[in-house]
C-alpha positions as a LaTeX table, in Angstrom:
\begin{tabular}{lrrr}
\hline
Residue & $x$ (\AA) & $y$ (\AA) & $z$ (\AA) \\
\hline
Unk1 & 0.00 & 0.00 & 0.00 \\
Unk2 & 1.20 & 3.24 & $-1.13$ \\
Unk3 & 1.23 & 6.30 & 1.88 \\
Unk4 & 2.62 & 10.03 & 1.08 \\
Unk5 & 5.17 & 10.73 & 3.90 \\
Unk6 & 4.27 & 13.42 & 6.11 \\
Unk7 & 7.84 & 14.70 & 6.35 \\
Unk8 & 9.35 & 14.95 & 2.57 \\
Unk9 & 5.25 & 14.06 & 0.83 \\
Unk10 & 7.25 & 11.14 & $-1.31$ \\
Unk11 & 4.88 & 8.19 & $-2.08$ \\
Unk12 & 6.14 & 5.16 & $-0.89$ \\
Unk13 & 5.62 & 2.43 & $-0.16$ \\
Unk14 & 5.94 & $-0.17$ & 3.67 \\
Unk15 & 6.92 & 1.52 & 7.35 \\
Unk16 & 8.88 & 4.15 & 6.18 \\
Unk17 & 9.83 & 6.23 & 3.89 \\
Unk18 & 12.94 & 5.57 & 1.94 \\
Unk19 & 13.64 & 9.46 & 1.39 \\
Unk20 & 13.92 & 10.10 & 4.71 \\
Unk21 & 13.00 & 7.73 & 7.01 \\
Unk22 & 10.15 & 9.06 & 8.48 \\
Unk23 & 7.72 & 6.44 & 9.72 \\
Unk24 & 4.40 & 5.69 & 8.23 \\
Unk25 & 1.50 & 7.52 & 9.30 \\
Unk26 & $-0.35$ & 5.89 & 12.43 \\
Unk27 & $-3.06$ & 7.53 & 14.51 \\
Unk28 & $-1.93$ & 7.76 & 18.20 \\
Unk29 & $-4.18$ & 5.52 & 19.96 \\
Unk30 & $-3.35$ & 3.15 & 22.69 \\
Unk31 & $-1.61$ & 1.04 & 20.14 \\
Unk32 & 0.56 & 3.32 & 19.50 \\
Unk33 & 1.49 & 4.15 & 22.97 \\
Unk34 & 2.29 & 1.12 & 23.56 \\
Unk35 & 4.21 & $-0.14$ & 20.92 \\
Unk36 & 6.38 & 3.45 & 21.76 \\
Unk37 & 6.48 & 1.91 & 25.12 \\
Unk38 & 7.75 & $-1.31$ & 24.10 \\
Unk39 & 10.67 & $-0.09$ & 21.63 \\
Unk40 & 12.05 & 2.76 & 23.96 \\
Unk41 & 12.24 & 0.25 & 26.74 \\
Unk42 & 12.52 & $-3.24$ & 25.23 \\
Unk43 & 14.29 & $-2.45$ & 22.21 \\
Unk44 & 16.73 & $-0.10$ & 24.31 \\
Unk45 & 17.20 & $-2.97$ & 27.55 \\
Unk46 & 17.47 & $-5.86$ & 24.40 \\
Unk47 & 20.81 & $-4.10$ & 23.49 \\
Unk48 & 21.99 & $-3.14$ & 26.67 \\
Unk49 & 21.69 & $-6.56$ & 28.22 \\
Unk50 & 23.13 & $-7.70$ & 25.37 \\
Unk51 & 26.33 & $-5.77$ & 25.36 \\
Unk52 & 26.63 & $-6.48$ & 28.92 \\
Unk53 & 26.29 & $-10.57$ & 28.36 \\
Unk54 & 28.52 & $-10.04$ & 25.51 \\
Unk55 & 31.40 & $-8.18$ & 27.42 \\
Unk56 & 31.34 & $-10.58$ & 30.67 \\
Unk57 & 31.64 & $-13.28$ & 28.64 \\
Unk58 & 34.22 & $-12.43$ & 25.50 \\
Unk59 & 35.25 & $-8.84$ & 26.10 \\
Unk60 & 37.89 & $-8.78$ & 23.24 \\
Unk61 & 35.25 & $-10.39$ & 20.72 \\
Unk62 & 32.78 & $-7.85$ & 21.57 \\
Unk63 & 34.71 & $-5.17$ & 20.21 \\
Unk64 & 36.17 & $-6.66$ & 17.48 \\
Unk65 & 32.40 & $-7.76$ & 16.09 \\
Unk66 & 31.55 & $-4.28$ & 16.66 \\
Unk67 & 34.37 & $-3.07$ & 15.16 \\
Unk68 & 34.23 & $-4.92$ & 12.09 \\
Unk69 & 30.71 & $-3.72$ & 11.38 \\
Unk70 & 28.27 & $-6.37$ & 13.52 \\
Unk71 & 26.65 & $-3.53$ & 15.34 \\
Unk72 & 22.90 & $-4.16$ & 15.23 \\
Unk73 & 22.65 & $-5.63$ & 18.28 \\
Unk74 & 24.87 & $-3.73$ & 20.43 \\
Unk75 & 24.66 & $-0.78$ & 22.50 \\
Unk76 & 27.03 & 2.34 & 21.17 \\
Unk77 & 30.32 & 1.74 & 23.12 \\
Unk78 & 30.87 & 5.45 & 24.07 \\
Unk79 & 27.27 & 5.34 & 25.41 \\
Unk80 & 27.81 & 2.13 & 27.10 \\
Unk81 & 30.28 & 3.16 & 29.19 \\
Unk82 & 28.77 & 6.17 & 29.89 \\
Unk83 & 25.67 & 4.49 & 31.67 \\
Unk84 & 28.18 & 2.01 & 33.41 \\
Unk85 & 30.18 & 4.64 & 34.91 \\
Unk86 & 27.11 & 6.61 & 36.19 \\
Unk87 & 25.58 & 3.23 & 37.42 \\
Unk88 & 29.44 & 2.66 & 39.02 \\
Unk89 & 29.64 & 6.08 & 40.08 \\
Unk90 & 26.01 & 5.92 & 42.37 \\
Unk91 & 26.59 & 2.67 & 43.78 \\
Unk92 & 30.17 & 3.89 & 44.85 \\
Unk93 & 29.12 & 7.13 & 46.32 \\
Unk94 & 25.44 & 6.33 & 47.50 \\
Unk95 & 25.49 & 3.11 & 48.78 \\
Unk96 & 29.06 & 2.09 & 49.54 \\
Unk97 & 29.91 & 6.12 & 50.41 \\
Unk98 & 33.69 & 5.36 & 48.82 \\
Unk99 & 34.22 & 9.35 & 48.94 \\
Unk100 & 33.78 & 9.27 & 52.99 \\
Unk101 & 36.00 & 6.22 & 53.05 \\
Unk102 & 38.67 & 7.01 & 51.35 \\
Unk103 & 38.79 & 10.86 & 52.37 \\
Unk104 & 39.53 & 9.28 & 56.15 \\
Unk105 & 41.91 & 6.44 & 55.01 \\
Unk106 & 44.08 & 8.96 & 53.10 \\
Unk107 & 43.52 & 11.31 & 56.32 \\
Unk108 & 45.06 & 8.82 & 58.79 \\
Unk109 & 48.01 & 8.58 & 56.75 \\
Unk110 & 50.85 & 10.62 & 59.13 \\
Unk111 & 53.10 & 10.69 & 56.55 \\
Unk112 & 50.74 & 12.70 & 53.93 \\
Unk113 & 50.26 & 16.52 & 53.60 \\
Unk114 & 46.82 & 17.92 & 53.55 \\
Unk115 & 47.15 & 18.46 & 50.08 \\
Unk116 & 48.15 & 14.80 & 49.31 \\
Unk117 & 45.26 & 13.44 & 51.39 \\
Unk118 & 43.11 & 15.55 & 49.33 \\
Unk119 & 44.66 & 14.99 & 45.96 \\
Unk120 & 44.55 & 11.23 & 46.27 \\
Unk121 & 41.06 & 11.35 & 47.66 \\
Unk122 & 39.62 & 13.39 & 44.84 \\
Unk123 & 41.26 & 10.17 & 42.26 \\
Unk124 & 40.26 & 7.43 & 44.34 \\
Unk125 & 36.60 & 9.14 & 44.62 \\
Unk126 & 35.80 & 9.79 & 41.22 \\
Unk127 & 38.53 & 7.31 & 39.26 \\
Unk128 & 35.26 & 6.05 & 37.05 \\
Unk129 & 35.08 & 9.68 & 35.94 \\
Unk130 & 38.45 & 10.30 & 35.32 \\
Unk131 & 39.21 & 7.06 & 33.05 \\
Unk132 & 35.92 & 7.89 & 31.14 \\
Unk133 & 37.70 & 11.33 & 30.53 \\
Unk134 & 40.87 & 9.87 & 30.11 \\
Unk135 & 39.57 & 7.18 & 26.90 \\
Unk136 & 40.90 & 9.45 & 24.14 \\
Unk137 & 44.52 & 9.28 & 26.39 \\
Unk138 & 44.27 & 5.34 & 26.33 \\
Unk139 & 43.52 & 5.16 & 23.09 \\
Unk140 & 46.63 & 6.85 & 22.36 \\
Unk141 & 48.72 & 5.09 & 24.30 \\
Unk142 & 46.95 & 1.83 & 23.26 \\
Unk143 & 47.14 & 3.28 & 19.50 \\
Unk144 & 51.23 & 3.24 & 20.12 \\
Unk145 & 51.93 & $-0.03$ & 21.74 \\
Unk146 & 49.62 & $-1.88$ & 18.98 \\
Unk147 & 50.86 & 0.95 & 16.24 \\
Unk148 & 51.12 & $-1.82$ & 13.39 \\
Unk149 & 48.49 & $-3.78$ & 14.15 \\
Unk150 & 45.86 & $-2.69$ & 11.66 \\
Unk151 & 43.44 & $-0.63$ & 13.56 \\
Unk152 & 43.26 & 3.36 & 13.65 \\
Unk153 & 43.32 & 5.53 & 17.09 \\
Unk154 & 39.28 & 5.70 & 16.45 \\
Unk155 & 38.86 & 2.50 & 16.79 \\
Unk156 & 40.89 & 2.15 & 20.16 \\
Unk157 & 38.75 & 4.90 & 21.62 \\
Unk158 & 35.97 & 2.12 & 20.94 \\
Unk159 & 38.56 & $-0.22$ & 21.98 \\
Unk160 & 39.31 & 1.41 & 25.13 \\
Unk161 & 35.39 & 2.07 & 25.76 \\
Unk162 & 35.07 & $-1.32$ & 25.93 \\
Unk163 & 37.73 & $-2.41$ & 27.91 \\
Unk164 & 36.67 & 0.62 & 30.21 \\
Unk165 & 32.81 & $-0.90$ & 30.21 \\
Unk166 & 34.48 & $-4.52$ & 30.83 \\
Unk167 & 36.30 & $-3.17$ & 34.08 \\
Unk168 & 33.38 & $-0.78$ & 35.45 \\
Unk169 & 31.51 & $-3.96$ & 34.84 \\
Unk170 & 33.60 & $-5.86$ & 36.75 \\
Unk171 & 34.00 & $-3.80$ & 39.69 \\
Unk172 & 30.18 & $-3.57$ & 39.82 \\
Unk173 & 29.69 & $-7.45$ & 39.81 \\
Unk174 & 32.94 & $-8.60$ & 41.75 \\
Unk175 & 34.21 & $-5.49$ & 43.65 \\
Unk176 & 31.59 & $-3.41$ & 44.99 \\
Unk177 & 29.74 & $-6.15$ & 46.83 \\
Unk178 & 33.11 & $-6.99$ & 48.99 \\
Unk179 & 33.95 & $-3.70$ & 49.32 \\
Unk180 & 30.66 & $-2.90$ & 50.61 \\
Unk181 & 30.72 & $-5.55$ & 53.09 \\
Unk182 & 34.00 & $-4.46$ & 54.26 \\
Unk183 & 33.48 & $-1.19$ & 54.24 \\
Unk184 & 34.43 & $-0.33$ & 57.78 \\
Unk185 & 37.39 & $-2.43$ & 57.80 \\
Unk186 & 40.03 & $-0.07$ & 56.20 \\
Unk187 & 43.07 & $-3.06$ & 55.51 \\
Unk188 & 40.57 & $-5.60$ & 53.99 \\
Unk189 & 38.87 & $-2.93$ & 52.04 \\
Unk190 & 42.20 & $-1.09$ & 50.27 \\
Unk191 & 43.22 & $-4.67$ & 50.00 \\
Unk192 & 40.67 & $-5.43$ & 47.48 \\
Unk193 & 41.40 & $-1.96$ & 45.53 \\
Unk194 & 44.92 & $-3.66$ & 45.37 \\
Unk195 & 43.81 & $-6.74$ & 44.22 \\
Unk196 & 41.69 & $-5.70$ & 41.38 \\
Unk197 & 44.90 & $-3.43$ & 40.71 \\
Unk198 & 46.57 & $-6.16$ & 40.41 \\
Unk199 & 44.02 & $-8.06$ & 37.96 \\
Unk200 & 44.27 & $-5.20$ & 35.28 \\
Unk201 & 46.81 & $-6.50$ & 33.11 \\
Unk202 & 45.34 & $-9.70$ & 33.09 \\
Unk203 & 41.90 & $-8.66$ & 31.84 \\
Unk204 & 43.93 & $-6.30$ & 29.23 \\
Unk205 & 45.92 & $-9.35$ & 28.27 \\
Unk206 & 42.58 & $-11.56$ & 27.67 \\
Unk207 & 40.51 & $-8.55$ & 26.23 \\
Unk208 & 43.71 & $-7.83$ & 23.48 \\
Unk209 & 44.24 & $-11.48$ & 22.34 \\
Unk210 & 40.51 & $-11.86$ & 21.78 \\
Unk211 & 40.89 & $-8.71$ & 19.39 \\
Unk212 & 44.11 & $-10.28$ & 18.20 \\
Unk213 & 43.43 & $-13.74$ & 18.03 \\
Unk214 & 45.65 & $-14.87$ & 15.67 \\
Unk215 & 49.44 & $-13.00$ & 17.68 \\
Unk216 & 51.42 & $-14.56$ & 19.79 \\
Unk217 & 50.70 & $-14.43$ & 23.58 \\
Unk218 & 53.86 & $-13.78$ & 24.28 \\
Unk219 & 54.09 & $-10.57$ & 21.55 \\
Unk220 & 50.67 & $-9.43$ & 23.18 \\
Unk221 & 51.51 & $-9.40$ & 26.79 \\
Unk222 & 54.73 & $-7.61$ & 25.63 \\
Unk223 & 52.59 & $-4.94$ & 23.98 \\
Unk224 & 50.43 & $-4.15$ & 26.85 \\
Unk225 & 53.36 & $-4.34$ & 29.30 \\
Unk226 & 53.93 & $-1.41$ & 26.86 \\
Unk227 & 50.89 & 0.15 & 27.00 \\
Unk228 & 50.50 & 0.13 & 30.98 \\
Unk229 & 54.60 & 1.36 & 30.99 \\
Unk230 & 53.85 & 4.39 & 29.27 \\
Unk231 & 50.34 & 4.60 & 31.16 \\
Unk232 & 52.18 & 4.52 & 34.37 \\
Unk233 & 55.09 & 7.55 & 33.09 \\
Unk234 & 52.38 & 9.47 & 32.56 \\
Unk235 & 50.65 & 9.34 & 35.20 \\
Unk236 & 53.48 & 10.26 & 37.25 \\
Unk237 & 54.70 & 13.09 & 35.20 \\
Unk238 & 50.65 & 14.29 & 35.70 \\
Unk239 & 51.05 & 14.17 & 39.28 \\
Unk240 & 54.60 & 16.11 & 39.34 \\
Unk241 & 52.74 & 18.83 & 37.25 \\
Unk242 & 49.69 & 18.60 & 40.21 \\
Unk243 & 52.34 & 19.07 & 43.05 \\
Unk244 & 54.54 & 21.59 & 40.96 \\
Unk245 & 51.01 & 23.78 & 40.43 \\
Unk246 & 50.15 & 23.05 & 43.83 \\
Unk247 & 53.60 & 24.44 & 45.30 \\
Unk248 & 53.25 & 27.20 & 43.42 \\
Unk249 & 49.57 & 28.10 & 44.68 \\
Unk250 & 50.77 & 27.39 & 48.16 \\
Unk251 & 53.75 & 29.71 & 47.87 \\
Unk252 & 51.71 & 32.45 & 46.42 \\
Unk253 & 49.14 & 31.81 & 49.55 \\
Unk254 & 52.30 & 32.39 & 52.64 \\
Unk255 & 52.80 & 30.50 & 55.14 \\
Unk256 & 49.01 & 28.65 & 55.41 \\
Unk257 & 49.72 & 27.91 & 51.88 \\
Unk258 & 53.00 & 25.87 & 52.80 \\
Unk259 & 51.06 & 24.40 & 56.01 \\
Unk260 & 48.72 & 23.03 & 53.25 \\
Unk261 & 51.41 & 21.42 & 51.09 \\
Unk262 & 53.85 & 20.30 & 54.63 \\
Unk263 & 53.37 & 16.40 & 55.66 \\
Unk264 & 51.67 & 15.93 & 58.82 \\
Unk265 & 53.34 & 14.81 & 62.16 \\
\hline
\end{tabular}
């Protein structure tokens, strides 16, 4: 059946119109309030919870089918991890109160200036944030320890919003709930930070061979040895340029200023 398109007026002909798109002309009725219904919210959830299942169980793969073009079924990456890291971000701050935590961990520590306390405070508090800022930096970084291994610095930022998604994901299923049990137990519960520290290369090394499935193991743990090296010299470079700014502000403030930046005894 033929139907003149509300948008553009081209005849055509089925749902919509192959000028423009626009759907075919439907009454709004109850119908159609809930078939609206059942797209935004089923449709929407369908690839979601897909992505999700996909990620837990082949990280690596995910991307790579994405990647190479299968993308019907999956949520966009970027906005993937942007829903991840506000989900990470409430559970940390509303239910497990990680900001309160780690603000008096980082204040018990004699040996750390007030500045310190609140400069390592403000990354531990809203590190989701940061590394969702920080993508385009990974990709780079990723982009130059896999330089000539086929894929452009665009497709690491989806890359790196994956592996990003795969390690908010993570913490949400694995970390949190420990960390919220021992939240008032300040050894067990840095201990766990640690430890999921300490995992990080291993889920890079299992997310990269899935994208590179035919390399070496060997040749892909060397690469994000790489990766994590330069990761690691930058970060500390970053935080010499934080405590050179912050010396400066302090001098420029007197003596409270230098109280600020002095360790406490």
């Amino acid at each position: 059946m033929e139907n003149n398109c509300k948008n553009c007026n081209i005849i055509f002909t089925g749902n919509f119109c192959e000028n423009c798109g626009q759907k075919k002309y439907k009454r709004i009725d109850k119908k159609y309030i809930w078939d609206e219904i059942q797209y935004t919210f089923l449709h929407t959830n369908k690839g979601f919870l897909y992505s999700v299942k996909s990620l837990l169980k082949n990280p690596g793969k995910t991307a790579k089918e994405f990647i190479e073009g299968n993308r019907v079924n999956h949520y966009k990456p970027i906005l993937l991890t942007f829903v991840l890291s506000g989900i990470s971000a409430f559970i940390s701050f509303k239910i497990i109160g990680l900001n309160e935590i780690m603000g008096d961990f980082y204040a018990n520590q004699k040996l750390n200036s007030e500045f310190m306390n609140d400069y390592l405070t403000f990354i531990s508090s809203y590190n989701s944030f940061i590394m969702l800022l920080s993508i385009p930096f990974f990709a780079f970084f990723t982009k130059i320890a896999f330089y000539n291994w086929g894929h452009n610095y665009y497709e690491h930022i989806v890359m790196n919003s994956y592996i990003l998604s795969f390690y908010t994901l993570f913490s949400i299923i694995f970390t949190y709930p420990f960390m919220y049990y021992f939240k008032h137990d300040d050894s067990v519960f840095m201990s766990i930070s640690s430890i999921q520290m300490l995992l990080t290369p291993l889920l890079l090394i299992w997310f990269f061979k899935e994208i590179y499935p035919d390399k070496k193991l060997l040749h892909i743990i060397l690469r994000v040895a790489l990766s994590i090296l330069v990761m690691v010299v930058t970060f500390f470079l970053l935080l010499l340029v934080v405590m050179i700014g912050g010396f400066i502000y302090a001098m420029s403030n007197g003596p409270e200023g230098l109280k600020y930046l002095s360790p406490k005894k």
